[in-house]
N, C-alpha and C positions, 0 to 999 in steps of 0.2 A: 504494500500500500504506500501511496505520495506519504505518508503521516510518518511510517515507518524512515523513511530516509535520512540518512545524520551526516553531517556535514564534517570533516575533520576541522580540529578546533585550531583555529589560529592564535589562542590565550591560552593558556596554561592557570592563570590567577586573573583576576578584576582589579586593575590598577588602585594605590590605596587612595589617590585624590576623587576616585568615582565608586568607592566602593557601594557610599550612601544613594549615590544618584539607581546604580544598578541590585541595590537592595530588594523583593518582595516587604510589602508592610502586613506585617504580624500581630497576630494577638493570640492570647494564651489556647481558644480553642481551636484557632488556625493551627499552632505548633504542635499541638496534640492530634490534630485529624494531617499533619505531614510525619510527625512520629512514624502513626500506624498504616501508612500509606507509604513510607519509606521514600521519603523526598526530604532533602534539605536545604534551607536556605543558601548555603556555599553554592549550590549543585546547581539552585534555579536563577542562584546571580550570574555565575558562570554561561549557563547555556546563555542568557539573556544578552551577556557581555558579547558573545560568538558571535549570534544572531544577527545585533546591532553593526560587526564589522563583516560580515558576509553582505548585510545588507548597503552598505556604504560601499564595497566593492562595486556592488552590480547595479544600483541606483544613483550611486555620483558621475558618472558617465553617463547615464541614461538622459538628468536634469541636463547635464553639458549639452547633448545631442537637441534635446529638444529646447533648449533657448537658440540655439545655431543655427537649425534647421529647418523649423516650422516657423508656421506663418503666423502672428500675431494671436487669434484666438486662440489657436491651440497653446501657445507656450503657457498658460497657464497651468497644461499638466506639469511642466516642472513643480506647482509648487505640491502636486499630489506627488509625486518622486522624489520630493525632497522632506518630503513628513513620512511618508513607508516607513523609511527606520527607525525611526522614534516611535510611530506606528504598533510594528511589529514585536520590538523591546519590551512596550508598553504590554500588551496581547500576553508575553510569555510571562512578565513579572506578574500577571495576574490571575496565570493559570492555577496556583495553589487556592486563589481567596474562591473561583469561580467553582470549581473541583468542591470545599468547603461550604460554598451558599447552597450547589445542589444536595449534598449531603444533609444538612440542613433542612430543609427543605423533604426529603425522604424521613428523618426523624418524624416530624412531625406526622406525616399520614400514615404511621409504623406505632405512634405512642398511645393511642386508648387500646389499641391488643396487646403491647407490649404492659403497659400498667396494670390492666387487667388482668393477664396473667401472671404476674406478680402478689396483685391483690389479691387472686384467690387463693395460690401457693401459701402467702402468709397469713391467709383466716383460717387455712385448716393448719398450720403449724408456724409459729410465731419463729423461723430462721430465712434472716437474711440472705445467706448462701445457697437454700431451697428455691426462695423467689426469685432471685438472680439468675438461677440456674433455668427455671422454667420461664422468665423471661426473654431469656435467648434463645431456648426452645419453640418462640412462640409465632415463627414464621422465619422467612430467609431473607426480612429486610436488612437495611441498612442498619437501624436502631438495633436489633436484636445480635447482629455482629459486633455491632463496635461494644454494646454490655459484655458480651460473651470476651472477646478482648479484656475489658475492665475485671472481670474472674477471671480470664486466667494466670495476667499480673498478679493480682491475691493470691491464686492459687502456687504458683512461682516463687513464692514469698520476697517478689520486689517492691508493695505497700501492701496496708489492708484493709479490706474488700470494702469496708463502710469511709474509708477516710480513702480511697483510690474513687471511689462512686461520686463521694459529694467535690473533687478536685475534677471527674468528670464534667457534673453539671456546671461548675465554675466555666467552664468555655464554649458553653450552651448559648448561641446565638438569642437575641429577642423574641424573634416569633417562638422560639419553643420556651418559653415563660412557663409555660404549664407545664412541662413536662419537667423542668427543674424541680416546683416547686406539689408536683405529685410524685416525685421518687422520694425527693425529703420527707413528703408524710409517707409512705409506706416503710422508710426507712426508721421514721417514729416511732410507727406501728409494731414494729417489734419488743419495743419496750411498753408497753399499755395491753391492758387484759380487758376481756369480756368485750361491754360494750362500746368501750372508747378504740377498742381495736376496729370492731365493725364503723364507729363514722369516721375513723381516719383514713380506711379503706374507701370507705363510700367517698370520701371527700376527692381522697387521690381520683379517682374514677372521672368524679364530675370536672375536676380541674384540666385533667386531659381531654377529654371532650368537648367543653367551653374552649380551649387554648386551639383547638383545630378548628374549630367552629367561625372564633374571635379571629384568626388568621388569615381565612376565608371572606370575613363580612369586612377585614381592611384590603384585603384586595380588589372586592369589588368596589367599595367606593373609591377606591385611585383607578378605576378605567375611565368614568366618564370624560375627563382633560384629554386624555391620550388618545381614545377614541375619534374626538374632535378636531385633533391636532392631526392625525390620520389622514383623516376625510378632507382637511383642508389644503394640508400641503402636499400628499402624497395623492390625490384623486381632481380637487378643482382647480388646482395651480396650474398644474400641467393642461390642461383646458381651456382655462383663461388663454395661458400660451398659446395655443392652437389659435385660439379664436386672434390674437394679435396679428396673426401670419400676416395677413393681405395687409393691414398698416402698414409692416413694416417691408414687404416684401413691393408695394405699388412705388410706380415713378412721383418722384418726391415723397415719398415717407421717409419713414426714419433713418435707414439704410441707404437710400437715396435708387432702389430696385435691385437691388445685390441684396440677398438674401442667402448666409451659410448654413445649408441644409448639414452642412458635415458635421458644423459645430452645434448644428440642433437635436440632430440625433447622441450627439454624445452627451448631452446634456438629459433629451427627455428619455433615449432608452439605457443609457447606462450609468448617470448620477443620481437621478431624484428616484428611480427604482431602488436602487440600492441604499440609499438611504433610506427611504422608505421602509425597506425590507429589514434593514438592519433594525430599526426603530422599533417595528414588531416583533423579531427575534426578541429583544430586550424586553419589551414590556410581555411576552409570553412566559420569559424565565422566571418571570417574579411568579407566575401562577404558582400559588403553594399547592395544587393538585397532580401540577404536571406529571408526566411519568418520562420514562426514560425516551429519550429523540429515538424516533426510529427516519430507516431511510426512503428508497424505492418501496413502493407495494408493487409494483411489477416483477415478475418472474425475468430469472437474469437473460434466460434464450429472448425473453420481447423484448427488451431495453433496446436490442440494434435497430428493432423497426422503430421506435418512437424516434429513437435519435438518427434515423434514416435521412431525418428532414434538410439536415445538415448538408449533406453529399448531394442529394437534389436541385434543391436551392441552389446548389456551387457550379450543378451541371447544368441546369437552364439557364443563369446566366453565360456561365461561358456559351452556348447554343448559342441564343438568343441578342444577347447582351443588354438585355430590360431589366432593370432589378425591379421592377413592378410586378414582373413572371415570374422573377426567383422568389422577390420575399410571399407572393399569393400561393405560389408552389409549392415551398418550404411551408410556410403556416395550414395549408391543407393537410399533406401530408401528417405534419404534428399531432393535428385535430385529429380528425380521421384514424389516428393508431391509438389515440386515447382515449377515445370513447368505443372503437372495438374491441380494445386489449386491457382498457384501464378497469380496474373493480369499480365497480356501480358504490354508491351512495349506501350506507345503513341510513335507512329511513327509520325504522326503528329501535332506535340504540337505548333511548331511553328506559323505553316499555321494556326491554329486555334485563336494565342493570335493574330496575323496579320488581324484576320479577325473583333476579339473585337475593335481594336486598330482602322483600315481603318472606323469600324463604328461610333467609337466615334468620327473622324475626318469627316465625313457624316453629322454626327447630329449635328454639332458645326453648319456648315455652312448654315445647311437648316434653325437654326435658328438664325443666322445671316440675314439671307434672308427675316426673318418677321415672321417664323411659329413659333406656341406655341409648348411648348415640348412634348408632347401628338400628336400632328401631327406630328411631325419630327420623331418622336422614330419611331411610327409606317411605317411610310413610307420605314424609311431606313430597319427596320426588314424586311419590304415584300420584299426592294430592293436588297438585300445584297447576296450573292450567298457565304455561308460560314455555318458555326457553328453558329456563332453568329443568322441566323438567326431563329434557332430554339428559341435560349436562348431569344432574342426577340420576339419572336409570342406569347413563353409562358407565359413573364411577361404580355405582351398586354393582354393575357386574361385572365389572374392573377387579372388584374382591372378592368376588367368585370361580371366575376364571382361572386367574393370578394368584390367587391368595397371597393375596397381600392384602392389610390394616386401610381402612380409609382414609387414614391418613397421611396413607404411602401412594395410595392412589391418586387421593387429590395434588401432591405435594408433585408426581409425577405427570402431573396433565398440562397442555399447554395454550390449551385455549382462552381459561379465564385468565391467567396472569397477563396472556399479552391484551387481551380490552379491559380487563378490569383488576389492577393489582393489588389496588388497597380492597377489594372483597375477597380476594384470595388470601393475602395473609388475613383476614378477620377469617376466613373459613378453615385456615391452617389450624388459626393461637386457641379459636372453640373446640379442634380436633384433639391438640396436644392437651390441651387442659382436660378433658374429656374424661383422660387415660387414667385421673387421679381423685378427681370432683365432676360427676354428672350435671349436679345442681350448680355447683359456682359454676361450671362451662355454660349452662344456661343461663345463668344472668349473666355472664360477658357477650350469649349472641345477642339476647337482648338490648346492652350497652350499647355493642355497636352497631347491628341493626339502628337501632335511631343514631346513631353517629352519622351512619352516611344516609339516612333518611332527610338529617338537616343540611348535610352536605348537596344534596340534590335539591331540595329547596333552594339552599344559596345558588346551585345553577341556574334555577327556573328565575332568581331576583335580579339575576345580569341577563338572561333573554327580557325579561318585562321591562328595563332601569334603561337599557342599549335599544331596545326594537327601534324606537322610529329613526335615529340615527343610523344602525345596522342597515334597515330598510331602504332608507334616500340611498346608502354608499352602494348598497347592492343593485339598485334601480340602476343610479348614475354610472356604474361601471360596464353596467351590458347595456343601457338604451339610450341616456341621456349626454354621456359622453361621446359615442362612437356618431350619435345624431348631429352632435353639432362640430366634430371631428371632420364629418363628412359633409357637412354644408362647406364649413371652411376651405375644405379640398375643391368645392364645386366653385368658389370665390377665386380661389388661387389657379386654378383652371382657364377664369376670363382676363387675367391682368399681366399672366404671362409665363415664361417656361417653368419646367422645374414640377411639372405634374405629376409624371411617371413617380420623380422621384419623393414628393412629399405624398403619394399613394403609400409607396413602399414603404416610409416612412411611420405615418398613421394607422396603416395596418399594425405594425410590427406593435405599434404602441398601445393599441385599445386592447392585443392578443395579454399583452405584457400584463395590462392595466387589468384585466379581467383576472387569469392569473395570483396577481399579486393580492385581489380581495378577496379572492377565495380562499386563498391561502390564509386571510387575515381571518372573513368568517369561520373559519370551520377551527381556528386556535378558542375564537371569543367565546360560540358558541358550545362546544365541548367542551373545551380543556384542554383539548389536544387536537392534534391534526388526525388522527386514526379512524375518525369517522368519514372523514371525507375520502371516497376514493377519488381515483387518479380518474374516473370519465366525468365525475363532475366540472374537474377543469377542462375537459375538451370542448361540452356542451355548455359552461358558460362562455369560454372563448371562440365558440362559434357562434351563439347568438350575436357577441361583439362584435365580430368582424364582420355576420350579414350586416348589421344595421348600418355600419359602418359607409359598405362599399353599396349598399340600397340607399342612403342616406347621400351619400357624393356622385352617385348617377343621377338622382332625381334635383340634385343640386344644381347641377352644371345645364341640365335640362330646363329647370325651371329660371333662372338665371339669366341663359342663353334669349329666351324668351321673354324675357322683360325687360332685359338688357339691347 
């Protein structure tokens, strides 16, 4: 892989006058989550230092060429060729803290199974080293590793286990606020009998729960700004722009009838997208739900035909020599392999996680009720009038077949973890606790059953809180843009050359622009990009580009006509 590739190092050490400059900035739980990750500061100032003169090799020559050689607009990329390094320096000094925030970030949607199975460990036996131990047992997240770490330190005899726990939480990011200060009460709870064990248990519980909840309800109210800022710079800007063309491009406007298509396109399809894109990438990573980036949903043998488009595009202009033919060729092509090759849309994803969710609330109760989990699993699978009840019939006979524990079963399937991970480890941590306490494993499905009950809620409060803004970007990207994209082209048509190529141009861009909101909606609206398949972006990028080139035929026609 490109990732894998390493460059021989030109420094041996990070000079002492730049040590600070090429330093990562730390704090206690960064240095603990690079400990156990095995990176260290020397290691990541180093590569950083390399990076920085590899890249001043190959980008100081590059700014020279282009202040010498290009023509006025363009030299402005010097000044992107001359920030690269500082750039990418920047990129690598931050790769521990980013590594750390998403870590982070998994604590959290890991911590009511994770506390819960601790809290029931330590109601039926008041030791610390019990609960710990069934704490890391209680799924394969992030949280339940890095505790299992913190015992085996104890167990090592390098500190111990209660004063190694509470110097854990010391480097406990903000958002996990509750997960801090619901280990400190179960960690209480060892010391307190009877009843005061049960409400510091109970307490710890609700504390984890409120703190994923409370994490949630401050992420969504920091969308509304971004969302806005979205739609304005990265959707009507570029529009406005369009709509400028003919000013600038008619005898006596602004340009005086010279009008730099080259420098337009570099502008509208490869700065403001990208920035645009990056903008979303960032404000996605803050979702405390996120789950881990995934890549392609295409199958690797279809990827040549999607990107077929490429070599087409290349050979109808050489043919031809129109880039009006190539870039309509090329973007057909595209289209065309991604709505026959690309996975259709979960229309239903919802109704489906509702169905996981209603069951696990099912099976708390029935073994609440006295049944073992092996009867309750089963019953509710036969009972459940959903999806779920497939995905439970088939673990049932997963432990027939196989013999193997349902919890070997589950813990070995691979379909709920990749759409839904925080219901998999909650369906693990009720397995393993199961094995000890019936009853406490049923009030933990119950816990979190409404954990991610509320969790689905807070989704439904960012589709109700966004819709009509979501709505206008979604309209404006497949109709109202491409409609007055292609008036302008029908304008730019009657005042003089440069047709073909502001076609090719506008194509490219409404394809791009469609693209880029889908990509935005299906982050906003999910959580993730895994609902959306890949033919949604064909069929909204085709609707953009009819309207588009229907829109700039009837332009130039009606125009023509009046004109």
């Amino acid at each position: 892989m490109l990732g894998r590739v390493r460059l021989p190092r030109l420094a041996r050490e990070v000079p002492l006058v730049l040590e600070k400059a090429f330093s990562p900035k730390t704090t206690p739980g960064l240095r603990e989550h690079m400990r156990r990750t095995n990176r260290s500061e020397k290691s990541v100032s180093l590569t950083a230092y390399n990076a920085f003169l590899w890249s001043l090799l190959f980008f100081a020559p590059s700014t020279v060429i282009v202040l010498l050689t290009m023509p006025y607009p363009f030299t402005i990329m010097a000044i992107g060729t001359a920030v690269l390094p500082l750039a990418i320096t920047s990129f690598i000094l931050s790769g521990p803290s980013r590594g750390h925030a998403v870590e982070q970030r998994a604590f959290l949607v890991d911590s009511p199974a994770v506390i819960g199975a601790m809290g029931m460990s330590m109601g039926r036996s008041p030791s610390l080293e019990r609960a710990v131990e069934m704490g890391s047992r209680s799924g394969e997240g992030a949280l339940q590793k890095a505790i299992a770490a913190v015992a085996w330190n104890a167990l090592t005899g390098e500190t111990d286990l209660r004063r190694g726990l509470s110097a854990w939480t010391s480097g406990l990011d903000k958002m996990n606020d509750g997960l801090r200060r619901a280990l400190h009460l179960v960690m209480a709870a060892e010391e307190s009998e009877g009843e005061g064990r049960e409400r510091l248990l109970d307490r710890a519980n609700a504390i984890a729960l409120d703190g994923l909840r409370d994490a949630c309800e401050r992420y969504i109210g920091s969308l509304s700004f971004p969302v806005m800022l979205v739609f304005a710079f990265g959707v009507l800007a570029p529009v406005m722009l369009f709509s400028l063309i003919p000013l600038l491009g008619m005898d006596g406007g602004l340009v005086g009838g010279e009008l730099d298509l080259g420098m337009l396109a570099l502008v509208l399809l490869l700065v403001v997208p990208a920035f645009t894109l990056g903008y979303i990438r960032s404000m996605m990573d803050r979702n405390p739900l996120r789950g881990p980036k995934k890549g392609w949903t295409l199958p690797r043998d279809r990827r040549m035909f999607v990107l077929s488009f490429i070599p087409i595009g290349s050979l109808i202009f050489l043919a031809t020599g129109s880039l009006m033919m190539s870039a309509l060729s090329g973007l057909g092509v595209l289209l065309s392999s991604l709505i026959v090759l690309g996975a259709p849309e979960r229309k239903g994803e919802r109704d489906a996680e509702r169905s996981f969710v209603d069951a696990l609330y099912r099976l708390g109760n029935a073994m609440l009720g006295g049944q073992d989990l092996e009867r309750a699993f089963e019953e509710v699978s036969r009972t459940e009038h959903g999806p779920f009840r497939d995905w439970g019939l088939r673990m049932v006979h997963a432990t027939r077949t196989d013999r193997v524990t349902l919890a070997e079963a589950v813990k070995a399937e691979r379909e709920l973890p990749s759409r839904y991970p925080a219901l998999h480890q909650n369906y693990l941590a009720v397995m393993t606790c199961a094995e000890e306490d019936h009853l406490g494993a049923g009030k933990l499905a119950v816990n979190l059953a409404q954990s991610q009950d509320d969790l689905m809620k807070a989704q439904a409060k960012v589709r109700e809180n966004l819709r009509p803004v979501v709505d206008m970007m979604s309209t404006t990207s497949t109709l109202f843009a491409p409609a007055i994209i292609g008036l302008t082209g029908g304008i730019m048509g009657l005042i003089g050359d440069g047709t073909a190529a502001l076609t090719a141009l506008a194509s490219i861009y409404v394809v791009e622009l469609a693209f880029i909101v889908n990509h935005f909606l299906g982050g906003l609206d999910g959580w993730s990009s895994r609902q959306r398949g890949m033919r949604s972006y064909g069929t909204r990028g085709s609707i953009a580009l009819g309207v588009y080139l229907t829109a700039s035929l009837c332009g130039q026609t009606l125009l023509f006509h009046l004109l």
